[in-house]
Structure formats: structure tokens, C-alpha cells
N, C-alpha and C positions, 0 to 999 in steps of 0.2 A: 543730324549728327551732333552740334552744339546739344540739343536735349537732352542727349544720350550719356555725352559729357557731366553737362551740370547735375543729371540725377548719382550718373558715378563718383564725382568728388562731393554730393552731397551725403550717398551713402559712405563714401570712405571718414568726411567728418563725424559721421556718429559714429562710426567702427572705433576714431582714433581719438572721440572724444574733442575734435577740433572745434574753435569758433568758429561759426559760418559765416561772420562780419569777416572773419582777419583772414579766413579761407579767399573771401570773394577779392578781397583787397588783393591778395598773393594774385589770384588768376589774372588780375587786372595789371595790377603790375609787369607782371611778366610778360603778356601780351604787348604791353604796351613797348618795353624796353626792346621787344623785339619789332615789331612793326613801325615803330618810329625811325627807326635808323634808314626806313626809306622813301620818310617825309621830311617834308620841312614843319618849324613853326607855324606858317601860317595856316597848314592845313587841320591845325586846333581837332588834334586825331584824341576822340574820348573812345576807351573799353566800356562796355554796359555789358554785366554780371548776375544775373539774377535769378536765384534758386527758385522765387516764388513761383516765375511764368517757363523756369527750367529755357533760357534765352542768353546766349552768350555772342557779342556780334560788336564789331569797329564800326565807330560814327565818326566820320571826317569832312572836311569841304575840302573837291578836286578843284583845282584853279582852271579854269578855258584856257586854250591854249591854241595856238593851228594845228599843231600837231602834239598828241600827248606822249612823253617820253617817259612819265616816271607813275608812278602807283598815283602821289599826288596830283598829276595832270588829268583831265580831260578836255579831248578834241573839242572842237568848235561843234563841229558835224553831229556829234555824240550828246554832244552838252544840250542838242538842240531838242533832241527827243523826250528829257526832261524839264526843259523850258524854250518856246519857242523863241523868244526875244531876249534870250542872251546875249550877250556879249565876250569880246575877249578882256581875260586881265577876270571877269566875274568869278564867284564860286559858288560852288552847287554841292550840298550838303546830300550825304549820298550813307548807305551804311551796309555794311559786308558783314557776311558769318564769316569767322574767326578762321574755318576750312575753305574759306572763297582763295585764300592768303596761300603762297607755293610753299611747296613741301618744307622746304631750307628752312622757311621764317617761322613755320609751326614746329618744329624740330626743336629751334633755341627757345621758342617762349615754353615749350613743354619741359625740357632742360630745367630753366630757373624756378619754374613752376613748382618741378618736383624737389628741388631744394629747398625754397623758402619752406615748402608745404614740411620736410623733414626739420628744419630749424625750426619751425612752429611745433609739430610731435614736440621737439624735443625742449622747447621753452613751457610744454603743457606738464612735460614730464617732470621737470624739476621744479614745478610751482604743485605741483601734488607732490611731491618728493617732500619739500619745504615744508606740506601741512602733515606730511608722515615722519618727518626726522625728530629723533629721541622718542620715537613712539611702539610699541610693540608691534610688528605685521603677521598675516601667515599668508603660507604661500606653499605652493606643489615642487615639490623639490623635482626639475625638466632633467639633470645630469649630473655628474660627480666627476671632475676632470684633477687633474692633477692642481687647479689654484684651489679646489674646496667645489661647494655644492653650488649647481645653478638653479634657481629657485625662482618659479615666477610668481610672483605678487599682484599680480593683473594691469597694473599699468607700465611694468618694467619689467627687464629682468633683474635678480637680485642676485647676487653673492656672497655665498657663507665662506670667507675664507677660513683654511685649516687652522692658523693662527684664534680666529674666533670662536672657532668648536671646541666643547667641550672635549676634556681625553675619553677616548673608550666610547663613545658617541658616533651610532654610525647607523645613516640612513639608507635608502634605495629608493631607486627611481619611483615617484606616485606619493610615495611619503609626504604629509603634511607637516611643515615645521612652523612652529613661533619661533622669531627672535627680534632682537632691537635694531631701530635702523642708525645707524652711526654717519656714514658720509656718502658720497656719492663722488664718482670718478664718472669722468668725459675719456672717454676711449674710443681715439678716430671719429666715427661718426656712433658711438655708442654712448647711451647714457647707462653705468651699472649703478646699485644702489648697493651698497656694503652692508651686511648684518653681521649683527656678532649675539652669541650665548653666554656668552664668558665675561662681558662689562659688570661692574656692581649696577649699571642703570636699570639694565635686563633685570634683574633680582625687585630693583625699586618701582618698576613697573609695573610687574605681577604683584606686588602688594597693595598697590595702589585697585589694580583686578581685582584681587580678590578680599580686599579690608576696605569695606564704605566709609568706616570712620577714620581711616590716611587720605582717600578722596576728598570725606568734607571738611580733612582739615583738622578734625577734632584730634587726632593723635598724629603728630610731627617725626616722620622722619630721618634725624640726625646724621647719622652714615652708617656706610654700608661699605664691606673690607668682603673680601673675598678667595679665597682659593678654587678655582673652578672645577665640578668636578668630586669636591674633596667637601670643603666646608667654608660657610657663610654665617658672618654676624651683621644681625640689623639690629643697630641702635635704634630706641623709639623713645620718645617723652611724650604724655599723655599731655595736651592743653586747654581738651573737658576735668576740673581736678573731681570729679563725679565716672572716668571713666579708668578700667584697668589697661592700662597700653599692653601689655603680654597678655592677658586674658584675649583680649581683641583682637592681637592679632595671630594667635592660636585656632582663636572658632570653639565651636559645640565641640567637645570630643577631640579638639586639635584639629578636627575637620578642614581650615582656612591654607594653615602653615602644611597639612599633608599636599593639599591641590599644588600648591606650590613647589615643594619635595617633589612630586610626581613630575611638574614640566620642567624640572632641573635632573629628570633620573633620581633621585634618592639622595642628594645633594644632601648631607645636614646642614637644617638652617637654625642658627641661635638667636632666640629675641634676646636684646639685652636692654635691659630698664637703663634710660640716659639718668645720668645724675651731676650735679655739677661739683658736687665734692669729687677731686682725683681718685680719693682712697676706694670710694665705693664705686665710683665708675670702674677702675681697673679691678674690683672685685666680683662685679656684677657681669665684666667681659668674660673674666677667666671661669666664674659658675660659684654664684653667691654660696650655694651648698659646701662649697669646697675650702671656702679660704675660711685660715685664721683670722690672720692679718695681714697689712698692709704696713710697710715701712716706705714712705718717700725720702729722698735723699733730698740734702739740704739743699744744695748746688745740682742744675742740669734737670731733664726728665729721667731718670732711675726711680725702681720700684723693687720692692722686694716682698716677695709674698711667698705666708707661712701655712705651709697645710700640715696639715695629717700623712702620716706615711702613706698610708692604705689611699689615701688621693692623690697622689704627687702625681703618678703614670694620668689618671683623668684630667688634671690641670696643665700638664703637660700636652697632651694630645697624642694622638697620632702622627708619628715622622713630625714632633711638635709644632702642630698647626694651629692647637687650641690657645699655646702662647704666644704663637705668633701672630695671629689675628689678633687678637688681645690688645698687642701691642700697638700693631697698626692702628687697630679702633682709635686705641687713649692717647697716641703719638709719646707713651713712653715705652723705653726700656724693661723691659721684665725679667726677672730671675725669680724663678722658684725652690723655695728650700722648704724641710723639714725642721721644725724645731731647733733638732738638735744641730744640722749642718747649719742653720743661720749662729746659733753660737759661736760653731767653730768658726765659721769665718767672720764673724766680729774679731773673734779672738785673732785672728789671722791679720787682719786688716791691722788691730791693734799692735802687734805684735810688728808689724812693717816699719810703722810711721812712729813705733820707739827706738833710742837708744839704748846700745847694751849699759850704757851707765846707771840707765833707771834699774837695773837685774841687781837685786843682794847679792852680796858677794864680790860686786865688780867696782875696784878701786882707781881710783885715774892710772895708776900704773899698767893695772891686769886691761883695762880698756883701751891702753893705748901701745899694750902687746896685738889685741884683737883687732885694733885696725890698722896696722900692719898687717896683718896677714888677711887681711879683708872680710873682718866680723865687723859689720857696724852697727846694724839693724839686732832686735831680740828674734826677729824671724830666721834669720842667721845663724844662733845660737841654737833656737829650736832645731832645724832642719839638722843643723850637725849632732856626732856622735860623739860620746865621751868620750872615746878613744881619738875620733878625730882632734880632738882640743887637747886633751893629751901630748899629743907630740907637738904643740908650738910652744917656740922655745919661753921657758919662762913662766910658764902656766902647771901645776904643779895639779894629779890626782884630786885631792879634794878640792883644790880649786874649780878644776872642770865641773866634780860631780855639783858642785852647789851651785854652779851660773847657769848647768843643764836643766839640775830640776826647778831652778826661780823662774826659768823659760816656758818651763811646761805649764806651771800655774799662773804664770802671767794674766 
């Protein structure tokens, strides 16, 4: 029977991947915690465990006794068949298979047995876990329940929750998924592994897949912003200065960047060339083809960038995702204008942070009708109607019409 035993939890440690050192320790242990509870000390009770000769069996010394009352004892009478010239108070080292032991005491050591033996699974599982976390896995997607997909990866099970899924991304049972592994949640007596499709890590991982020169290092890259789904921008700096960082990591034909499109659904992914000037970094996010200019504001991160008409909707993006990635990339502010509307709103701006006193036409008296009636600003002046200034009291027809048009050409 013990044979039988030790070849079963020997094949269960290859099934489960167990150590068979820390397996034998577990069976020994247990046996022992439970078997000892009906010795004493002195009967120096060892478990012997061993896969090799498939021999699992209790070695103790029984104490003589006249009459033996407990596991630990044996009789005088008994003791004597094993040695004729024994004595009482002597002991006689004796060793029992592990099933010699009544039902009750094999019960509990099988008990603790099959726990440690599960706290070891699960100590196995999260030191592979550990060597697979931040790393891309695949896996058979077993179910789709209402937390997301359950997906087995071979040494666990893993979890795509819906939060991690892509939108509009929908598998079926058998289905093979990539995705990154992120955390790991203890549930009850459950180890799950969490993945997600939707992190920028996911994105830095398949590049790292499919571009050997991000692997060896030779092009670095900086960040990566995302909308999942929708669209992605990977910053890169090239740190072979002998290597094109977008060239590279495009491919033959685009070939690199489509492999990667394709395990994101059709994802757009933008290389954006890193630069450490603001002005071309925030140019290079939003689509070097596209910008004029760049205006940095003096104070804060603000940017201001000038296209062409016929590109404002491209720099803009889609539900503006292209600026707004952008922004995330370069951690500024963006607004995008045409020419002519960045004028006007200089002119606007200007127009705020002046006094109607600076407008021809406007004398300390006439400016100090205007702010009474709460003109202060030239923007004030603008916005209102010659007619409106008209009727305060005191402000005269051609007075209006010249503090109106000194407004406009401010």
C-alpha cells in the first residue's frame, strides 16, 4: 500500500510540477504530527519517505513494559520475541508501515498532508507567477463569465477582466489570447493571475517581440500613451546614432508595426521620434507632416500649434485622440489653431489684458463713464455694439463709433 502511495504523490509532483524534496518533507511531516500525538518523547518516532525505493513507514522505540497500554509500549512477553534478554524500562526500535496505524490517525495525517501539499501548488504557482509578471503570456481562453475571460496559461488560471479588454474585442471559448500579466489575487484557496490588453506595457512588450533592436537596446523606448482600442503612440530615441528608430521599428514594408496593429485588432499605432526640444517633440507627436509651428507659453506647460487648414481635422484626430495623446506623450497642454484663428486669439488675449484707456478716442472722462457701466477691458469694447455704447449716459454717436472701430484694429 505505502508503494502505491509514494508512486501517487510521486506522479501527482510531476503533474503539479512539485519539488519531491519539499513533497517528502510535507508527507513526513504530517505523518509525524499526527502519529506523535500518541507517543511520548522518548519513543524518538522518525517518518522514512522515499520516492527512490517507493517505502513510506514509522521507525520508533516501544518502551517494555508488563503490560503495554499505548502505541509507545510493548509487553515484556512481546518484547521478548524480538530480544530474548530484555528487560523492563528497555526499548526496542521497531518500524510500522504508515497503514499498520488505525484509521482515525491516517485520516488527520492525510488531512494536513493534502494542505501543505496545496500551499506548496500554490507557493509553486506564484514563484512562476513572479518569473511571468510584466511579461506577455498566451493562453486557451476555458470561459467567459460575467468578471471577463477565464483563460488557462498552464500553470494557472488566468483572468482577462472586462475592465482589461479591449472595446469591441470578443473571444469564444478555445480561442487563444496574448495578453500582459499585471497582478495576481489569492482567492479563498485560489491563486488567479490577472491580464490585461489595454496597459501601454502590453503595447511595450510586443515591441520589444517584434523590434530586436528595442531588445538589444540599440533604440530606447521613452513612453507609451494610449487609448485602447482606438490609438497609440510609442515614443522612441534611436541610441545606435547609425540607426533610424522609425525606420526600425516600422519593418520592411511596415511589416514589424502591421504584426503588432494585427495583435491589437487594427489598433493605430504612431512611432513618434523622442526629441528633447519641447517644440519638436510636441510636433513630432501630433504628425511632423502637419505642423507649422509651435508656440510655447512662457509660464506653465501650454503649446500652441499652427497648421494648415486642410490638416487641422488630422491633428486634431478622431473624437480628438491625436491631441490628446499628444499631450499626454509631452505632459503639455495643446491647442490647435489655423493661422488665421491663432491671430485672432492673440488679438483676443491682447485685447483682455488691455485698458479701454490704451483705445484712441478714450479720455479719462469717456473711460471713466465705461467703467461705470462696466467697460474695462478693450475686449469689452469689442464684444459690444455701437448702439450698445450709444445709450450710456454721456458717451456721444461718434464717440462710440471711434472707441468701436480703435477696438477692432487693436
Amino acid at each position: 500500500m505505502s508503494a502505491n502511495l509514494m508512486s501517487s504523490l510521486a506522479e501527482l509532483a510531476n503533474i503539479k510540477q512539485l519539488d519531491k524534496d519539499k513533497l517528502a518533507e510535507i508527507i513526513k511531516d504530517g505523518l509525524y504530527q499526527a502519529i506523535s500525538k500518541k507517543m511520548l518523547l522518548e519513543n524518538e518516532l522518525e517518518i522514512v519517505a522515499d520516492f527512490d525505493t517507493n517505502r513510506i513507514f514509522a521507525k520508533f522505540k516501544r518502551i517494555v513494559v508488563e503490560r503495554d497500554d499505548s502505541l509507545g509500549e510493548i509487553s515484556l512477553e512481546e518484547a521478548q520475541y524480538y530480544q530474548e534478554d530484555v528487560q523492563l524500562g528497555d526499548k526496542i526500535t521497531v518500524q510500522l508501515p504508515v497503514f499498520d496505524f488505525e484509521p482515525k490517525v491516517i485520516r488527520n495525517a492525510r488531512k494536513a498532508i493534502l494542505e501543505k501539499i496545496k500551499s506548496l501548488e500554490e507557493d509553486r504557482i506564484m514563484f512562476d507567477y513572479e518569473n511571468q509578471k510584466n511579461q506577455i503570456v498566451s493562453g486557451k481562453v476555458r470561459k467567459d463569465d460575467y468578471n471577463g475571460y477565464v483563460v488557462d496559461i498552464g500553470y494557472a488560471d488566468a483572468l482577462l477582466p472586462k475592465e482589461e479588454q479591449i472595446e469591441d474585442e470578443y473571444y469564444k471559448v478555445g480561442d487563444i489570447i496574448r495578453a500582459y500579466v499585471v497582478n495576481i489575487r489569492k482567492r479563498r484557496n485560489d491563486v488567479i493571475v490577472i491580464l490585461s490588453r489595454t496597459r501601454p506595457e502590453f503595447v511595450k512588450r510586443l515591441f520589444e517581440t517584434e523590434i530586436p533592436e528595442i531588445t538589444s537596446e540599440a533604440i530606447e523606448v521613452k513612453k507609451i500613451v494610449r487609448e485602447p482600442g482606438m490609438r497609440t503612440k510609442v515614443a522612441v530615441k534611436s541610441i545606435d546614432p547609425n540607426l533610424d528608430a522609425t525606420a526600425c521599428c516600422l519593418g520592411p514594408k511596415g511589416m514589424r508595426i502591421e504584426q503588432i496593429r494585427n495583435e491589437l485588432n487594427g489598433e493605430l499605432v504612431d512611432i513618434v521620434l523622442w526629441d528633447e526640444s519641447p517644440e519638436q517633440l510636441i510636433a513630432n507627436a501630433i504628425g511632423p507632416d502637419l505642423v507649422e509651428k509651435v508656440y510655447l507659453a512662457e509660464r506653465g506647460n501650454f503649446a500652441r500649434i499652427i497648421v494648415n487648414q486642410e490638416n487641422k481635422n488630422l491633428a486634431i484626430g478622431k473624437k480628438g485622440k491625436n491631441v490628446k495623446l499628444a499631450a499626454k506623450l509631452t505632459d503639455f497642454k495643446l491647442d490647435i489653431y489655423t493661422e488665421e484663428e491663432f491671430e485672432e486669439k492673440i488679438s483676443e488675449e491682447r485685447r483682455i489684458t488691455s485698458h479701454v484707456s490704451d483705445l484712441d478716442g478714450v479720455t479719462s472722462k469717456v473711460a471713466e463713464v465705461l467703467k461705470v457701466h462696466g467697460y474695462t477691458s478693450v475686449q469689452d469694447i469689442y464684444e459690444a455694439s455701437v448702439d450698445e455704447l450709444c445709450n450710456l449716459e454721456g458717451l456721444g454717436l461718434k464717440t462710440a463709433t471711434k472707441i468701436k472701430e480703435s477696438a477692432e484694429y487693436f
